[in-house]
C-alpha positions as MATLAB code, in Angstrom:
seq = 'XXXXXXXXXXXXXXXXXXXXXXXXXXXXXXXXXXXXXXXXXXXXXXXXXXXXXXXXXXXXXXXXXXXXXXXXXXXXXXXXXXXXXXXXXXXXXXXXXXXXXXXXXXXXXXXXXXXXXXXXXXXXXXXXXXXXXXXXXXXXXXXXXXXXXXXXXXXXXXXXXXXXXXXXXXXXXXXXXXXXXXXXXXXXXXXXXXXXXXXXXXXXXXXXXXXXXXXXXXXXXXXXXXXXXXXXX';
ca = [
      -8.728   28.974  -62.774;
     -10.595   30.486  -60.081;
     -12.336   26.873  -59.367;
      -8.849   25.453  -58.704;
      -7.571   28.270  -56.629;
     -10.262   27.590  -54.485;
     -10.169   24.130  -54.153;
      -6.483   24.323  -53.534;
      -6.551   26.985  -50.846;
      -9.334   24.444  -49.281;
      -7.369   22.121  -49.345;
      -4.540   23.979  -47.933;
      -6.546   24.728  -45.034;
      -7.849   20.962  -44.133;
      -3.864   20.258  -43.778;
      -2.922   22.893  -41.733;
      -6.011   21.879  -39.308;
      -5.459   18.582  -39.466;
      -1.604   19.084  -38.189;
      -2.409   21.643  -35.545;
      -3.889   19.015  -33.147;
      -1.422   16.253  -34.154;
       1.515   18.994  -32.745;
      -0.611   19.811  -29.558;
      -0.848   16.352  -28.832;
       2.735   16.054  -28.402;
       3.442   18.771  -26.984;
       0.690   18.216  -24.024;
       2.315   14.588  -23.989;
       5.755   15.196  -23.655;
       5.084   18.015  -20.687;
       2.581   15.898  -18.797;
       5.538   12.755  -18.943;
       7.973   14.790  -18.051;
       6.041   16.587  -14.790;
       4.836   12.888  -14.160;
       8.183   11.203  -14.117;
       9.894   13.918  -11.525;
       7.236   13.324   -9.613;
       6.968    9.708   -9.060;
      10.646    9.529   -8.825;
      10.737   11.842   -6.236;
       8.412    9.857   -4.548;
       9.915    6.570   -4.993;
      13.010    7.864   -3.908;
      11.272    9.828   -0.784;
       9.825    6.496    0.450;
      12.393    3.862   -0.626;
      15.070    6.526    1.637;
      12.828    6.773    4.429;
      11.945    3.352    4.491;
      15.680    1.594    4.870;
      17.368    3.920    6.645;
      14.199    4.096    9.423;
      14.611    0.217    9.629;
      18.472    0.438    9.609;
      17.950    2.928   12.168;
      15.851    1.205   14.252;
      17.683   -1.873   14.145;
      21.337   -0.114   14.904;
      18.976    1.699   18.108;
      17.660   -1.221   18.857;
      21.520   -3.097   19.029;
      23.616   -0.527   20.342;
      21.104    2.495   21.931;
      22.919    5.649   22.468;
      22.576    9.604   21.837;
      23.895    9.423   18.279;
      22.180    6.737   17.264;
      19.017    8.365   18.226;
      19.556   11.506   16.977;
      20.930   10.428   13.934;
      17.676    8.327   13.207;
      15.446   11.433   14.171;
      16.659   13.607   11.931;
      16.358   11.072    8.937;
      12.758   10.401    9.183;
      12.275   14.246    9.761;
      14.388   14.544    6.690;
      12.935   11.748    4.419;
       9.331   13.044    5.848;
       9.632   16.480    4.537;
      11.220   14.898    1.081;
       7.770   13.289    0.961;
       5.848   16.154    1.720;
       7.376   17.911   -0.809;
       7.170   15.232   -3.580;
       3.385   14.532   -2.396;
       2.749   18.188   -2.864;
       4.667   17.821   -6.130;
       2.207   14.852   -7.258;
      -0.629   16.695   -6.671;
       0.364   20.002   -8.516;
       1.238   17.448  -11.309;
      -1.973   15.908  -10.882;
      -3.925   19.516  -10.844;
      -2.109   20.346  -13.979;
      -2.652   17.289  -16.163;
      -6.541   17.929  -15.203;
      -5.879   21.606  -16.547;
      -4.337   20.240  -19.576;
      -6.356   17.060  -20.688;
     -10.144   19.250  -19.822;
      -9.425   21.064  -22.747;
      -9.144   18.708  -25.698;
     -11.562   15.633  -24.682;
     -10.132   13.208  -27.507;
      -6.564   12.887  -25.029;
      -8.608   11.178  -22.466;
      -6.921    8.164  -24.059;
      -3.649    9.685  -24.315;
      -3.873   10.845  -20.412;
      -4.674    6.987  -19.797;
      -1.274    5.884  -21.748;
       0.408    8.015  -19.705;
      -0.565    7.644  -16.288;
       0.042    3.898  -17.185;
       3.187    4.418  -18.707;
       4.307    6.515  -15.897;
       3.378    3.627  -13.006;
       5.578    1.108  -15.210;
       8.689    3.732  -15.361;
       7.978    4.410  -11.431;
       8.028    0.722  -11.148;
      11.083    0.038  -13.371;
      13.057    2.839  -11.075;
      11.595    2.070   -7.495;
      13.896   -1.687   -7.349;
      16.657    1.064   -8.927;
      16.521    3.185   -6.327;
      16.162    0.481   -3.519;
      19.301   -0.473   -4.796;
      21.167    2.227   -4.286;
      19.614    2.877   -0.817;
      20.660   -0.305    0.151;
      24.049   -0.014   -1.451;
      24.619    2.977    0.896;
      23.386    1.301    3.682;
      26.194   -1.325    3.535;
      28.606    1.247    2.758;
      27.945    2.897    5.518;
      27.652    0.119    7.709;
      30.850   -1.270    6.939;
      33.013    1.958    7.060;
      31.637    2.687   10.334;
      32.122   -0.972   11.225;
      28.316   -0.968   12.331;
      26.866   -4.314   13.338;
      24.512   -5.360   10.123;
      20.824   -6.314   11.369;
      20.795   -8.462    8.712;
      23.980  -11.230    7.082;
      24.701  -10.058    3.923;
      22.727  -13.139    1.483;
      19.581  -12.140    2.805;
      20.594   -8.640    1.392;
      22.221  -10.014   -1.826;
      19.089  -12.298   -2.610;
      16.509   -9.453   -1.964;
      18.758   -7.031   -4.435;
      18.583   -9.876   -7.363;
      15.057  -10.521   -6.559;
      13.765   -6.831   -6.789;
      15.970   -6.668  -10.548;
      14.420  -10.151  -11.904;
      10.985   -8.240  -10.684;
      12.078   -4.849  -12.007;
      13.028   -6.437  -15.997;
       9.701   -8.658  -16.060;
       7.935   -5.835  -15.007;
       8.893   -3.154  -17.205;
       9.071   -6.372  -20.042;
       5.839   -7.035  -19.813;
       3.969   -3.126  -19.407;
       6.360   -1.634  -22.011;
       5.100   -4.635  -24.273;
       1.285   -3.908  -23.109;
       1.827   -0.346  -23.452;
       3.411   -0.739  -27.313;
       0.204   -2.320  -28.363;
      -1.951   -0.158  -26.708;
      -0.611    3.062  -27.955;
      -0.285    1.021  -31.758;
      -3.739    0.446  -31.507;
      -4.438    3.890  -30.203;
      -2.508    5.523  -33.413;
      -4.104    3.100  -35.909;
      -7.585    4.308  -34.437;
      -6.736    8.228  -34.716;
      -4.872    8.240  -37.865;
      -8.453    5.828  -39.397;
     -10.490    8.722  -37.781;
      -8.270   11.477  -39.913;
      -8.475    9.894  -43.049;
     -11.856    9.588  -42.778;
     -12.252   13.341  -41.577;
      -9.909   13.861  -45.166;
     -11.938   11.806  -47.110;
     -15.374   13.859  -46.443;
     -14.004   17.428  -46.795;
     -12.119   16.229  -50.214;
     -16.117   14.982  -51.554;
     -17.034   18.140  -49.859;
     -14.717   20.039  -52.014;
     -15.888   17.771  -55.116;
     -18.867   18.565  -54.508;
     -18.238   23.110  -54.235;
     -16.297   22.548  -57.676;
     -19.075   20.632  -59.183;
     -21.597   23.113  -57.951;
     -18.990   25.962  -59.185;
     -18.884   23.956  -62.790;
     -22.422   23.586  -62.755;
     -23.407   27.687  -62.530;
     -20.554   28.201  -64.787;
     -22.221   26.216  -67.469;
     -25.794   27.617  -66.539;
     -23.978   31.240  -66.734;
     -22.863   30.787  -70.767;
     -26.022   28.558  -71.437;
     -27.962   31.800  -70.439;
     -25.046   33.993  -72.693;
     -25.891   32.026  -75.683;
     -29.444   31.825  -75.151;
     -29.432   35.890  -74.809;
     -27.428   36.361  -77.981;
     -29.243   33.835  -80.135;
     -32.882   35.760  -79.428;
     -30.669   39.322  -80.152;
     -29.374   37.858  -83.692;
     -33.391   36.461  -84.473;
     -34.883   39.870  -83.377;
     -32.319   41.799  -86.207;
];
């Protein structure tokens, strides 16, 4: 009885270990994605902002110069430069903290990888997004205000279905890359496991036997004992 206690309070202990870095894993994971996404959305957005309304900008100075014009398109780029400031500054505290994270378990080196990459094909899924919408405000704005447009509007129209046909095979085809990476990734880990399981169950095999085997040494020795007390009366 004791033998099986043991063996089942070894065993007890292999699957709590073995689940403890599984649930670290995704915890790590899901904070890292998350601190990665904000950031290279913010960034995205930062430079996709700063980059059409500076040539809008430039373009409405360039058409019609005046005070307000150039005022207005001074304090945008001052505005969309400290937006990047911050979200570079952002990046790199995300950056700093995925290094603080990933140093101390070595085996999510390959987990850090499928992130990073998974990360650049969200960022590039949502940058033709968000150029969208910056260029949807653009003609609002242009047309309430009755603006003259640097551009005719089918330029505009083609360049906002050609960023979307871009955006879909883009985030088609590194979603698919990224499935079978990860797959193969988890096939690989959960191979390594079982094999970690299968050498401490022979390990425990092996503490029973050797538990068996003094057991049977221990009432070998009994009987020898008794046997020479019953010849000596």
């Amino acid at each position: 009885m004791d033998i099986i206690k043991t063996a089942s309070r070894h065993r007890t202990k292999n699957r709590i270990n073995s689940s403890r870095p599984i649930k670290k894993a995704r915890l790590v994971v899901n904070r890292a994605l998350s601190l990665s996404l904000w950031s290279l959305s913010l960034s995205s957005l930062s430079l996709l902002f700063a980059l059409s309304l500076s040539i809008y900008l430039f373009s409405l100075s360039i058409s019609s110069p005046s005070l307000f014009s150039l005022s207005l398109s001074l304090s945008i780029c001052l505005l969309s430069m400290v937006v990047l400031s911050l979200s570079l500054l952002y990046s790199i505290y995300v950056s700093v903290s995925l290094v603080s994270l990933f140093s101390v378990y070595l085996w999510y080196l390959s987990v850090c990888r499928y992130l990073f990459s998974r990360s650049l094909s969200l960022s590039l899924s949502l940058s033709p997004s968000l150029s969208l919408i910056s260029l949807s405000l653009y003609l609002f704005i242009s047309r309430s205000l009755y603006l003259p447009l640097p551009l005719p509007s089918i330029v505009l129209y083609l360049y906002l279905v050609s960023l979307f046909c871009l955006s879909v095979c883009l985030y088609v085809g590194l979603s698919i890359y990224l499935s079978i990476y990860l797959e193969i990734y988890i096939i690989f880990y959960l191979s390594r496991e079982r094999e970690r399981e299968g050498e401490g169950r022979e390990r425990e095999e092996e503490i029973v036997e050797r538990e068996r085997d003094k057991e049977r040494e221990k009432r070998e020795m009994i009987g020898e004992i008794e046997r020479d007390r019953s010849l000596a009366r």
